[in-house]
N, CA, C and O atoms as a Maestro MAE file, in Angstrom:
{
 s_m_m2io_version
 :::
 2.0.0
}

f_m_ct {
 s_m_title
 :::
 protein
 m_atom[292] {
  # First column is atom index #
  i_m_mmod_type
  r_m_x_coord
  r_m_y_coord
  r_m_z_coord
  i_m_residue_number
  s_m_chain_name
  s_m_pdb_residue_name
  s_m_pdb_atom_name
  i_m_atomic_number
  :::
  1 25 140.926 -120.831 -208.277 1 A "UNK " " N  " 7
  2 3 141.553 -122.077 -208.690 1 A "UNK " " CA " 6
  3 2 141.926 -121.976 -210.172 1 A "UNK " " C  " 6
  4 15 140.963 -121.828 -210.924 1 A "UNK " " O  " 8
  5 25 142.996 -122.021 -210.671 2 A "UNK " " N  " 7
  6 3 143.318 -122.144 -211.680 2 A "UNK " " CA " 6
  7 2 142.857 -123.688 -212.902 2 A "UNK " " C  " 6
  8 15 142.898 -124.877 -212.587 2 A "UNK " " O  " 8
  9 25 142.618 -123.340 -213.715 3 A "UNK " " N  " 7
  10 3 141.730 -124.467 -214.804 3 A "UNK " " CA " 6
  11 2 142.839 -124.892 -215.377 3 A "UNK " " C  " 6
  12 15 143.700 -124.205 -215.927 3 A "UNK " " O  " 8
  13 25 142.784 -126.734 -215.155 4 A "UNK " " N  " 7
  14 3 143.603 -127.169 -215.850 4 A "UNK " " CA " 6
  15 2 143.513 -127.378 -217.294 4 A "UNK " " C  " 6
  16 15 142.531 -127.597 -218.004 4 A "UNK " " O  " 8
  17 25 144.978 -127.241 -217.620 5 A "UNK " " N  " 7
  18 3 144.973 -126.711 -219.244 5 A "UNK " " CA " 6
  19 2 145.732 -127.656 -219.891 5 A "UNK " " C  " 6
  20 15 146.590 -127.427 -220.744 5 A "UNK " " O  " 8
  21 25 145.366 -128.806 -219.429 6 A "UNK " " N  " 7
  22 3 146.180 -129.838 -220.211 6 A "UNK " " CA " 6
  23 2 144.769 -130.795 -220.352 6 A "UNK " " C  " 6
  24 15 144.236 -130.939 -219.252 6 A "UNK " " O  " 8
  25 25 144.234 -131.305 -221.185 7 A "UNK " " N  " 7
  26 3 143.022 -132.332 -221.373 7 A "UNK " " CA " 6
  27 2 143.443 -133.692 -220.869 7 A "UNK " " C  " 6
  28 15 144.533 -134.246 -221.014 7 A "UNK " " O  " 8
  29 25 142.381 -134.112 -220.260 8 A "UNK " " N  " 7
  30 3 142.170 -135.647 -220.120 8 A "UNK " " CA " 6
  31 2 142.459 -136.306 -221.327 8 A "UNK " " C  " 6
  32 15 141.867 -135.859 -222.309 8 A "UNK " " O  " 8
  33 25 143.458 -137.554 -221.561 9 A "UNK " " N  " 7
  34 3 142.395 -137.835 -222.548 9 A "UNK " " CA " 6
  35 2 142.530 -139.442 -222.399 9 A "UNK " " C  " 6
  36 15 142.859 -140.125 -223.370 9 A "UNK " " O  " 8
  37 25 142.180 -140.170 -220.772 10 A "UNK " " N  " 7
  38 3 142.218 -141.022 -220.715 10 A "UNK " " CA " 6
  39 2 142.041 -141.356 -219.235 10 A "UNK " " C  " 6
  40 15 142.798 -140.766 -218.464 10 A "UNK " " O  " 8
  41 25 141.206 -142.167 -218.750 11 A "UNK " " N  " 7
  42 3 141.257 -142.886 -217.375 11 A "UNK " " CA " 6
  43 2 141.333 -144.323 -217.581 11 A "UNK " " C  " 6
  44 15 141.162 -145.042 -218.565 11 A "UNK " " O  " 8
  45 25 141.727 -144.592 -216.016 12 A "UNK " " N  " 7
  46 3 141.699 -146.907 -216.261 12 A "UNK " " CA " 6
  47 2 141.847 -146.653 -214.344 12 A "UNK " " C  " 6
  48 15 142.078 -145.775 -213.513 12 A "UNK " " O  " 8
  49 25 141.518 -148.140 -214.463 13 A "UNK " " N  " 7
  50 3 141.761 -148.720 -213.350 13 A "UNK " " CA " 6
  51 2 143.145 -147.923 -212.062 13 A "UNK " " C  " 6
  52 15 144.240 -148.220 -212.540 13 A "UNK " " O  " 8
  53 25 143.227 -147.584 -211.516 14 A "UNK " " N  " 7
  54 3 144.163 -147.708 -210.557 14 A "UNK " " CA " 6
  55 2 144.702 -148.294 -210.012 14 A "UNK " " C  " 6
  56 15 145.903 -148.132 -209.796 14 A "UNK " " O  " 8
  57 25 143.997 -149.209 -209.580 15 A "UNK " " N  " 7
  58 3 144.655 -151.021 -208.786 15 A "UNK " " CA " 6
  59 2 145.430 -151.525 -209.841 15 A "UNK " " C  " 6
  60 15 146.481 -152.114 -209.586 15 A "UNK " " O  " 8
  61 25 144.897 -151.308 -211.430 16 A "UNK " " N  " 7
  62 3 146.179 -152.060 -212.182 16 A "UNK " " CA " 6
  63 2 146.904 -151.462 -212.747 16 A "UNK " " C  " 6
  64 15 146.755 -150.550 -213.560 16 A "UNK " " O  " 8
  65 25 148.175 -152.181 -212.153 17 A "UNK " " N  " 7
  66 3 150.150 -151.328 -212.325 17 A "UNK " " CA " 6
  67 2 150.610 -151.913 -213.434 17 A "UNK " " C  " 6
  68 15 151.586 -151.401 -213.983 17 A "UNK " " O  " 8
  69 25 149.907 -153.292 -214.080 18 A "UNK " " N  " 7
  70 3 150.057 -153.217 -215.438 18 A "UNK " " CA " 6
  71 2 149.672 -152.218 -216.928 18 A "UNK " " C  " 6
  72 15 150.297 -152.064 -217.978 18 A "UNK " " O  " 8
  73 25 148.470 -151.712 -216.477 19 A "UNK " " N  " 7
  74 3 148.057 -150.492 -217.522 19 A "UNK " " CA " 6
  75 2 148.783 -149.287 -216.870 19 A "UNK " " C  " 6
  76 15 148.660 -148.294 -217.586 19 A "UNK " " O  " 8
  77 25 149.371 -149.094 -215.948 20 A "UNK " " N  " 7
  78 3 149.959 -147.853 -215.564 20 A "UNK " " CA " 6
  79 2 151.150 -147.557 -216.591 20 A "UNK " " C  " 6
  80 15 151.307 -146.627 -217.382 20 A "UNK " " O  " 8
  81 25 152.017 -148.799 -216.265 21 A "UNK " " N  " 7
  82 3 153.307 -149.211 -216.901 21 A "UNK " " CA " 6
  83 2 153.202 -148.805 -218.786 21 A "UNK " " C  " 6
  84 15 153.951 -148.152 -219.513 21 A "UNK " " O  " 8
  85 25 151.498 -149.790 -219.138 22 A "UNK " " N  " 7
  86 3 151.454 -149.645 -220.275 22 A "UNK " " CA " 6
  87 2 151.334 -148.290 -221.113 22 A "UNK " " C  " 6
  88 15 151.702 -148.057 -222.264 22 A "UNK " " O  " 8
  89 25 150.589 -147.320 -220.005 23 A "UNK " " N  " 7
  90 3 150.231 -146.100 -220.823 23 A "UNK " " CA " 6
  91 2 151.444 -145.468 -220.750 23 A "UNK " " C  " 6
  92 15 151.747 -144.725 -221.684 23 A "UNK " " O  " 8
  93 25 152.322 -145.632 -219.686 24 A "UNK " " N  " 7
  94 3 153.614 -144.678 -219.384 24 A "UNK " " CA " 6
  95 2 154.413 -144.981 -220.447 24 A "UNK " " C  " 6
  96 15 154.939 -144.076 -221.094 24 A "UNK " " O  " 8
  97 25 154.608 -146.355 -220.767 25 A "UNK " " N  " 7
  98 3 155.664 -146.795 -221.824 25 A "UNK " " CA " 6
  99 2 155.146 -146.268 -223.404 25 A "UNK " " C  " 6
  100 15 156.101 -145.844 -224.055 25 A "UNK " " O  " 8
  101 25 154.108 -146.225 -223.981 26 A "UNK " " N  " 7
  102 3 153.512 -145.911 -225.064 26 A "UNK " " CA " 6
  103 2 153.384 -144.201 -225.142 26 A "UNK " " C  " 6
  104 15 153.263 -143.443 -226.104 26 A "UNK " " O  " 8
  105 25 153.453 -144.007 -223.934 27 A "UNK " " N  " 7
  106 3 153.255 -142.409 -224.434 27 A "UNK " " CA " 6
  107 2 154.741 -142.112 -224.557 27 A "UNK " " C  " 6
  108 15 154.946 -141.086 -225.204 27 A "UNK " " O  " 8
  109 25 155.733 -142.668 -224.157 28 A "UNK " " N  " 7
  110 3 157.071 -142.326 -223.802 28 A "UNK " " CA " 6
  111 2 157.693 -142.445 -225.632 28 A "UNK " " C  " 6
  112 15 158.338 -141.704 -226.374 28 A "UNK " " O  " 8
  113 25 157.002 -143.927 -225.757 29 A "UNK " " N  " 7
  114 3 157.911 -144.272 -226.980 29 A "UNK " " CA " 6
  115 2 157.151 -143.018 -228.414 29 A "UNK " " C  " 6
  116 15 157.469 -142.904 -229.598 29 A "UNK " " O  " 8
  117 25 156.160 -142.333 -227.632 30 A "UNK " " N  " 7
  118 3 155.729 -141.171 -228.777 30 A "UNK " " CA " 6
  119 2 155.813 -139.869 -228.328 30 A "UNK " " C  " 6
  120 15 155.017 -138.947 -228.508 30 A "UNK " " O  " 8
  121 25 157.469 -139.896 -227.370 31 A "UNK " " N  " 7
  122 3 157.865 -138.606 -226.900 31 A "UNK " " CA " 6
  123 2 156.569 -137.621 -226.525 31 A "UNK " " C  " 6
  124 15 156.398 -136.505 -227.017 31 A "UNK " " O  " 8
  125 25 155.734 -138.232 -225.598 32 A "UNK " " N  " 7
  126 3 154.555 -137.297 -224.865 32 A "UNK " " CA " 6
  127 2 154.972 -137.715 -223.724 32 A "UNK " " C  " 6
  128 15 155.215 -138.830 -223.264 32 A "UNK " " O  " 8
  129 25 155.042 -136.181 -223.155 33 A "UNK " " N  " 7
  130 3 155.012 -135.973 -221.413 33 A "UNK " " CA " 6
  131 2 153.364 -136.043 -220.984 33 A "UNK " " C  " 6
  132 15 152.478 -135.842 -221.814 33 A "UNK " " O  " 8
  133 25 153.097 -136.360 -219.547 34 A "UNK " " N  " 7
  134 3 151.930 -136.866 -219.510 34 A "UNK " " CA " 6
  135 2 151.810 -137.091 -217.746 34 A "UNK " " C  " 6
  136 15 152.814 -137.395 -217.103 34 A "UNK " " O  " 8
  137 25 150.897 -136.962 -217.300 35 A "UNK " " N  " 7
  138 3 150.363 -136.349 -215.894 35 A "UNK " " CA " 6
  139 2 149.294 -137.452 -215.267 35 A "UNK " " C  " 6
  140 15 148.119 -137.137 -215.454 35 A "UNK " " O  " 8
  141 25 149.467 -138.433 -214.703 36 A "UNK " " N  " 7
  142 3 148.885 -139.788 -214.104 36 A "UNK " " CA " 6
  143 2 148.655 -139.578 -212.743 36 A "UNK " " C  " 6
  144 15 149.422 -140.144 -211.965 36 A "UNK " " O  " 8
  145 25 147.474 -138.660 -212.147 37 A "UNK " " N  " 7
  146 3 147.076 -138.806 -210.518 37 A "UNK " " CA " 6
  147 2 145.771 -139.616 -210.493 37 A "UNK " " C  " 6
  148 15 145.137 -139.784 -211.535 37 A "UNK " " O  " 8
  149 25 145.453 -140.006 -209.583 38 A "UNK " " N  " 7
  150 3 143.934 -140.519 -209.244 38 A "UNK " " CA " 6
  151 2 144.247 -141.335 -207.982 38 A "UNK " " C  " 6
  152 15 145.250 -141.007 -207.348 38 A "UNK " " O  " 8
  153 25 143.581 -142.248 -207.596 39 A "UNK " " N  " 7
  154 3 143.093 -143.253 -206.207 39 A "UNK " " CA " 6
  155 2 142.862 -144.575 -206.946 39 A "UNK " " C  " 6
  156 15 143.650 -145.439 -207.332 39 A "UNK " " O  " 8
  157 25 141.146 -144.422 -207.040 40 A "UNK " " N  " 7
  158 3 140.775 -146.037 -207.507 40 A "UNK " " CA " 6
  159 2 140.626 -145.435 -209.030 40 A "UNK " " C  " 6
  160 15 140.641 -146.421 -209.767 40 A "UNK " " O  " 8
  161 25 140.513 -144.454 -209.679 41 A "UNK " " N  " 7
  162 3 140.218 -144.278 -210.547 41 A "UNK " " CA " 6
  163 2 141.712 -142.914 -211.106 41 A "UNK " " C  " 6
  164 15 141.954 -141.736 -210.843 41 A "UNK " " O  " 8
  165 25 142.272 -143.874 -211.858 42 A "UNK " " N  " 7
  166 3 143.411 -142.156 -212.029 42 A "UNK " " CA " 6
  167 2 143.343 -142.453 -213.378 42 A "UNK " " C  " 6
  168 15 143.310 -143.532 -213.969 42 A "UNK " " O  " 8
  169 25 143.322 -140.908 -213.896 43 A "UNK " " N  " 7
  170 3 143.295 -140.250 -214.868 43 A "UNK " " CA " 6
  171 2 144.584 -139.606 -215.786 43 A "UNK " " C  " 6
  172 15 145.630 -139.421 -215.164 43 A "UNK " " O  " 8
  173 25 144.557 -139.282 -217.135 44 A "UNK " " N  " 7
  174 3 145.939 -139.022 -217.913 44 A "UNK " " CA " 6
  175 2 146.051 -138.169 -218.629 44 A "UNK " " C  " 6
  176 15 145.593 -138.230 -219.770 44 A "UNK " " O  " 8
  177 25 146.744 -137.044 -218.125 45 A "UNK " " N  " 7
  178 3 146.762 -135.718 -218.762 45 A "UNK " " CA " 6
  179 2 147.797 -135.076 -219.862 45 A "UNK " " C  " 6
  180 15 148.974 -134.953 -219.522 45 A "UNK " " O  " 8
  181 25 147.536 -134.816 -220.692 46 A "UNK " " N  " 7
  182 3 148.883 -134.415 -221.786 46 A "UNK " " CA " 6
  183 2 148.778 -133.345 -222.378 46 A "UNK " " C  " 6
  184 15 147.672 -132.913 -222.702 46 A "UNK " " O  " 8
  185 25 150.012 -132.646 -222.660 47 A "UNK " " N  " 7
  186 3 149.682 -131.101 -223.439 47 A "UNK " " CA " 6
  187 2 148.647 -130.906 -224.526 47 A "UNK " " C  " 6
  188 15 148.814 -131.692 -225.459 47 A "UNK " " O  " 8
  189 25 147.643 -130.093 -224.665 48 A "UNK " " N  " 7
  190 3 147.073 -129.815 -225.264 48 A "UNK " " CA " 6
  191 2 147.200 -130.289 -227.029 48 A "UNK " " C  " 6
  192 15 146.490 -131.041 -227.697 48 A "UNK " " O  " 8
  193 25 148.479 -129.446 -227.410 49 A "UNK " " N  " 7
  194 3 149.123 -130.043 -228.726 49 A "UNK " " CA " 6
  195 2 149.388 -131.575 -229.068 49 A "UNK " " C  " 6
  196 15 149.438 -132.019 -230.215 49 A "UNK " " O  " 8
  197 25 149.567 -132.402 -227.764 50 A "UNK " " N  " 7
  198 3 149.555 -133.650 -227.926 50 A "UNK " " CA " 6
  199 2 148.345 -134.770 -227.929 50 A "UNK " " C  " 6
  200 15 148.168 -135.774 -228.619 50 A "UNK " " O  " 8
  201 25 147.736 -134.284 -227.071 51 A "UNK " " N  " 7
  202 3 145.961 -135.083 -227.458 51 A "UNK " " CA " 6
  203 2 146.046 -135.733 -228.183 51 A "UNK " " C  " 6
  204 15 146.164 -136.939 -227.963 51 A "UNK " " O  " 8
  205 25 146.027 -135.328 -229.103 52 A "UNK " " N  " 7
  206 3 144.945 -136.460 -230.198 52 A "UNK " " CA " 6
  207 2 146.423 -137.068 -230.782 52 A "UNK " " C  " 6
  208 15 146.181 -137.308 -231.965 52 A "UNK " " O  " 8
  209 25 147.524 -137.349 -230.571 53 A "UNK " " N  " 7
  210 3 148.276 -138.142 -231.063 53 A "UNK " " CA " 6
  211 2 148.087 -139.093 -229.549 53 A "UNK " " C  " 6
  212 15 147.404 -140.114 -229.468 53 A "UNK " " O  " 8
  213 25 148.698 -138.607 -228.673 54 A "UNK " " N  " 7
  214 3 148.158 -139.280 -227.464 54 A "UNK " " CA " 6
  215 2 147.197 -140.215 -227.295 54 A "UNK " " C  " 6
  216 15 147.674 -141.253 -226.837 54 A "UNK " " O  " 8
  217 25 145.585 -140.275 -227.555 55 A "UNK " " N  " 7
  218 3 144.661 -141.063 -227.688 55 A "UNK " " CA " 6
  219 2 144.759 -141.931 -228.718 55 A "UNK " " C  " 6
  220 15 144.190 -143.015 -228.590 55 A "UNK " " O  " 8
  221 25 145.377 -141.686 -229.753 56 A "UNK " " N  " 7
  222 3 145.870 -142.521 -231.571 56 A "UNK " " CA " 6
  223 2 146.782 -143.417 -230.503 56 A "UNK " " C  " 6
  224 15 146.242 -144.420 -230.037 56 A "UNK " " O  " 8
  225 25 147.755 -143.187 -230.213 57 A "UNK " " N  " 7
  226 3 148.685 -144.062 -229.849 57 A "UNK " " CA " 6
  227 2 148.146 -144.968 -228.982 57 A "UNK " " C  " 6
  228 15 148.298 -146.118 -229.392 57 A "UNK " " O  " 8
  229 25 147.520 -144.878 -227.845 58 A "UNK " " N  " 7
  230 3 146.849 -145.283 -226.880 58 A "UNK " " CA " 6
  231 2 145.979 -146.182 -227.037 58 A "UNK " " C  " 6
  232 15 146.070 -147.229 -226.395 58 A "UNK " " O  " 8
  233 25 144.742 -145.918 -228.107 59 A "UNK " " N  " 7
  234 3 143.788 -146.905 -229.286 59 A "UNK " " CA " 6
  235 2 144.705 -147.950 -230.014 59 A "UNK " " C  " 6
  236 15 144.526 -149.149 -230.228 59 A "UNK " " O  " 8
  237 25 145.251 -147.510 -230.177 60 A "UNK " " N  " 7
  238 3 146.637 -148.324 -231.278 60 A "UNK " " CA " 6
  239 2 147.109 -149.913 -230.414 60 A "UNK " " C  " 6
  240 15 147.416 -150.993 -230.919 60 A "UNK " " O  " 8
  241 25 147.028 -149.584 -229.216 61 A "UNK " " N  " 7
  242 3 148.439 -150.141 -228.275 61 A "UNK " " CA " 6
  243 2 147.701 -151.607 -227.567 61 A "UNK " " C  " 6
  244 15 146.816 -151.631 -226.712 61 A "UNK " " O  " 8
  245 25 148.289 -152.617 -228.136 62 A "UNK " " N  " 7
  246 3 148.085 -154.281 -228.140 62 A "UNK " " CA " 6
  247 2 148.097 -154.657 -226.634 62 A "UNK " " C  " 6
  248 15 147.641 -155.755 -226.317 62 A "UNK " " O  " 8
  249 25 148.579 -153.836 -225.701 63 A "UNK " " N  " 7
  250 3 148.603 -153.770 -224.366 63 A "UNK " " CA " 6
  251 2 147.610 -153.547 -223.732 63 A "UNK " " C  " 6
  252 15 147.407 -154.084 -222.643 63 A "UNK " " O  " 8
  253 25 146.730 -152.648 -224.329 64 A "UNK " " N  " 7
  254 3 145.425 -152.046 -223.635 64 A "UNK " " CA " 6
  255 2 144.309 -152.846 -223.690 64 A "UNK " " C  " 6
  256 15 143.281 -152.813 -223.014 64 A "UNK " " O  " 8
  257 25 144.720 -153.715 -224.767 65 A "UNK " " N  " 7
  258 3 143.320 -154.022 -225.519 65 A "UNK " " CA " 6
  259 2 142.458 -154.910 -224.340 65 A "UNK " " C  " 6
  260 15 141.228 -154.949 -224.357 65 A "UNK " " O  " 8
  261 25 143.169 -155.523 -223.453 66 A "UNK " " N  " 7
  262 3 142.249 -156.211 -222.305 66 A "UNK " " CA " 6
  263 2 141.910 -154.967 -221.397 66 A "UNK " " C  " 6
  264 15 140.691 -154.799 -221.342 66 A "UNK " " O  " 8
  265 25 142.445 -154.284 -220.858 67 A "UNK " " N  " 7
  266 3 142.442 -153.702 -219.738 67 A "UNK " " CA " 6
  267 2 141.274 -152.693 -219.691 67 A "UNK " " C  " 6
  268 15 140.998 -152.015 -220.681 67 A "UNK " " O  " 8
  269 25 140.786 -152.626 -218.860 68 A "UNK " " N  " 7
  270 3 139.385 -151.287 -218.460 68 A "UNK " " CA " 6
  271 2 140.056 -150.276 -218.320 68 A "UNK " " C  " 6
  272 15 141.076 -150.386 -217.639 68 A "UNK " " O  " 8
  273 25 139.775 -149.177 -218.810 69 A "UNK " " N  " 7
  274 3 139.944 -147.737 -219.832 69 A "UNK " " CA " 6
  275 2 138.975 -146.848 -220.386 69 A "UNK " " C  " 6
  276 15 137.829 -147.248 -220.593 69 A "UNK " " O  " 8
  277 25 139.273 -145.852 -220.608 70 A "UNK " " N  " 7
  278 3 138.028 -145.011 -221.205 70 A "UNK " " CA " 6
  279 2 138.972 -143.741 -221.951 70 A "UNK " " C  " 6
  280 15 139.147 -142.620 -221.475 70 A "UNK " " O  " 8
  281 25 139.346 -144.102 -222.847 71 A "UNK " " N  " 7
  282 3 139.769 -143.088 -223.765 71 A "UNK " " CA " 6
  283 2 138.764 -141.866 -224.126 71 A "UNK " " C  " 6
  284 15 137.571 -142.172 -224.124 71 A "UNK " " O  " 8
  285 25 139.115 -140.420 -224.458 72 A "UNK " " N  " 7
  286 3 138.546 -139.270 -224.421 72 A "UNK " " CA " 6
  287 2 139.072 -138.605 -225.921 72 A "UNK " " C  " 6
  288 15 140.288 -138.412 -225.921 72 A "UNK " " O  " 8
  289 25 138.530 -138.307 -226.916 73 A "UNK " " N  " 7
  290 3 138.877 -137.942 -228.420 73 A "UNK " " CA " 6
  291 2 138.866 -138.771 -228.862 73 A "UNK " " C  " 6
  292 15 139.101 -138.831 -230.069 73 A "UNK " " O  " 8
  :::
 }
 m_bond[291] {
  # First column is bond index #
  i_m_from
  i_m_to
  i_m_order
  :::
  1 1 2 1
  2 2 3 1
  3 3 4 2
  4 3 5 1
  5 5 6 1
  6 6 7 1
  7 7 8 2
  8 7 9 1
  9 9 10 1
  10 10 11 1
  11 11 12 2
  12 11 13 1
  13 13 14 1
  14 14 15 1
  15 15 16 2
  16 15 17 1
  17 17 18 1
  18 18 19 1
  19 19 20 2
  20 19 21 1
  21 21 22 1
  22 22 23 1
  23 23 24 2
  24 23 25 1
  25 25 26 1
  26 26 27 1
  27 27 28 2
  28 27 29 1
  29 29 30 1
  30 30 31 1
  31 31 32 2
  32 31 33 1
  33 33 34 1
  34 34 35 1
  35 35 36 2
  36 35 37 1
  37 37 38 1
  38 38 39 1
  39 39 40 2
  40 39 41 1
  41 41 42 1
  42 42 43 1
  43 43 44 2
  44 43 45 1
  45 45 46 1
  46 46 47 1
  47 47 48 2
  48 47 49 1
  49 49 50 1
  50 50 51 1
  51 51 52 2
  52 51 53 1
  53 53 54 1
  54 54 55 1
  55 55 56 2
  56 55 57 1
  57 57 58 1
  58 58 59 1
  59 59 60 2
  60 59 61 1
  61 61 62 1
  62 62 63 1
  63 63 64 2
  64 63 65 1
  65 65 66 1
  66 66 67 1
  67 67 68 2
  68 67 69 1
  69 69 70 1
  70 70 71 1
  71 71 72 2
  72 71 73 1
  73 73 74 1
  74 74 75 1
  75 75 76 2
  76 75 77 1
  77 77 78 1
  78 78 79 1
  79 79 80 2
  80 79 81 1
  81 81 82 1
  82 82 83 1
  83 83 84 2
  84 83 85 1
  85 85 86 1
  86 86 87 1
  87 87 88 2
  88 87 89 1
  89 89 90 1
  90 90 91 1
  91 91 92 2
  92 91 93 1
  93 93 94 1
  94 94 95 1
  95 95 96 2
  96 95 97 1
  97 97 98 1
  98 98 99 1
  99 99 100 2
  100 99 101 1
  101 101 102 1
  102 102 103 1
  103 103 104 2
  104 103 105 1
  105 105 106 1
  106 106 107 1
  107 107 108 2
  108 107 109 1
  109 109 110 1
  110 110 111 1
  111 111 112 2
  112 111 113 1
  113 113 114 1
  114 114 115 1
  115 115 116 2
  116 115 117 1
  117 117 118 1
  118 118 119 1
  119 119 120 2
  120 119 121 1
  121 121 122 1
  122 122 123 1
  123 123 124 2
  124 123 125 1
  125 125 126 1
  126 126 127 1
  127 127 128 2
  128 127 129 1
  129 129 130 1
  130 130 131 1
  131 131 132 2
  132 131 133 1
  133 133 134 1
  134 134 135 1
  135 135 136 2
  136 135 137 1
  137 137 138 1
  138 138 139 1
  139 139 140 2
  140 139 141 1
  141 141 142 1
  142 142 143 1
  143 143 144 2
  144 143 145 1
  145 145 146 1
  146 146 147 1
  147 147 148 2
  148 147 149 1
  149 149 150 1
  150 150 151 1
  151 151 152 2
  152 151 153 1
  153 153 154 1
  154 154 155 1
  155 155 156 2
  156 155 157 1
  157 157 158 1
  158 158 159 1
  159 159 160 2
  160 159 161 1
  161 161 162 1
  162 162 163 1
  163 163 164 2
  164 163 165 1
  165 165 166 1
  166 166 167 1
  167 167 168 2
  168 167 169 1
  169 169 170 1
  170 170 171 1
  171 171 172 2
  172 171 173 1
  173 173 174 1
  174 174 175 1
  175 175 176 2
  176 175 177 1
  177 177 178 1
  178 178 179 1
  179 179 180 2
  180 179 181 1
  181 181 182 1
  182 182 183 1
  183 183 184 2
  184 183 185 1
  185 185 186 1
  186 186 187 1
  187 187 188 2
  188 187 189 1
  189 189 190 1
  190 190 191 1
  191 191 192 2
  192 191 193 1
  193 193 194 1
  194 194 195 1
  195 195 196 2
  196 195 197 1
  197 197 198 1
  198 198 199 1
  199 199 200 2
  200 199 201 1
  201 201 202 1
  202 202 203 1
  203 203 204 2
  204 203 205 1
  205 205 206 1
  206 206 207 1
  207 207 208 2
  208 207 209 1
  209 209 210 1
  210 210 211 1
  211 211 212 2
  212 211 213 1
  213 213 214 1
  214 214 215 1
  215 215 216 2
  216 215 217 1
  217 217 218 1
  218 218 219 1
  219 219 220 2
  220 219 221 1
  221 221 222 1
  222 222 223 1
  223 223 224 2
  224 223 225 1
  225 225 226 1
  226 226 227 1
  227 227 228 2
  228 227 229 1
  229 229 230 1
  230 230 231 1
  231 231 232 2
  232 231 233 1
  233 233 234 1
  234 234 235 1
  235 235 236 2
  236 235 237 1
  237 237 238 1
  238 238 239 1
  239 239 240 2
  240 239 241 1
  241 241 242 1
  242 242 243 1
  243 243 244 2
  244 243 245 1
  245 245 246 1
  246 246 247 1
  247 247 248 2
  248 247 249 1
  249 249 250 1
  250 250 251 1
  251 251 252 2
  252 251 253 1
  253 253 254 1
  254 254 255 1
  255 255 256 2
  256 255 257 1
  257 257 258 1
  258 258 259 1
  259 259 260 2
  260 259 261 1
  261 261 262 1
  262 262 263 1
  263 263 264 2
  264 263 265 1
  265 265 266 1
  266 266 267 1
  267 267 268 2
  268 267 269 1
  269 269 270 1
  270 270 271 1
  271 271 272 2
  272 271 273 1
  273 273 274 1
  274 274 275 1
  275 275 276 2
  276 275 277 1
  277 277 278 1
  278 278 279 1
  279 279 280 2
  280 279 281 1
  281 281 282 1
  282 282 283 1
  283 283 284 2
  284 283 285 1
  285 285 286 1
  286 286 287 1
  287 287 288 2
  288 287 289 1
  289 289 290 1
  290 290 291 1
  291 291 292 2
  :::
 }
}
């Protein structure tokens, strides 16, 4: 099995399509590509080089601030 080589650096809820929307739009507006699978629990993957701007932006973002999340860095 090949090891994924892009870091987590974020899970939330699955049932909510409002934090989906939110992380998609915030990583977009900081030109990061970014990898969203899971079920009840999906997870958010981004190039290595992008991480830690990724999680900055993410902490940053007035959208999140209600929503259940677990940022990683």
């Amino acid at each position: 099995m090949k090891e994924n080589t892009e870091p987590f650096v974020a899970v939330f809820d699955g049932a909510d399509r409002e934090i989906l929307s939110a992380i998609e739009s915030v990583l977009a507006r900081e030109n990061i590509i970014c990898t969203i699978e899971g079920s009840t629990v999906y997870s958010v993957a981004v190039p290595r080089k992008d991480a830690k701007r990724a999680v900055d932006a993410l902490r940053d973002s007035e959208k999140l601030k209600d929503k259940w999340h677990k940022l990683f860095g």
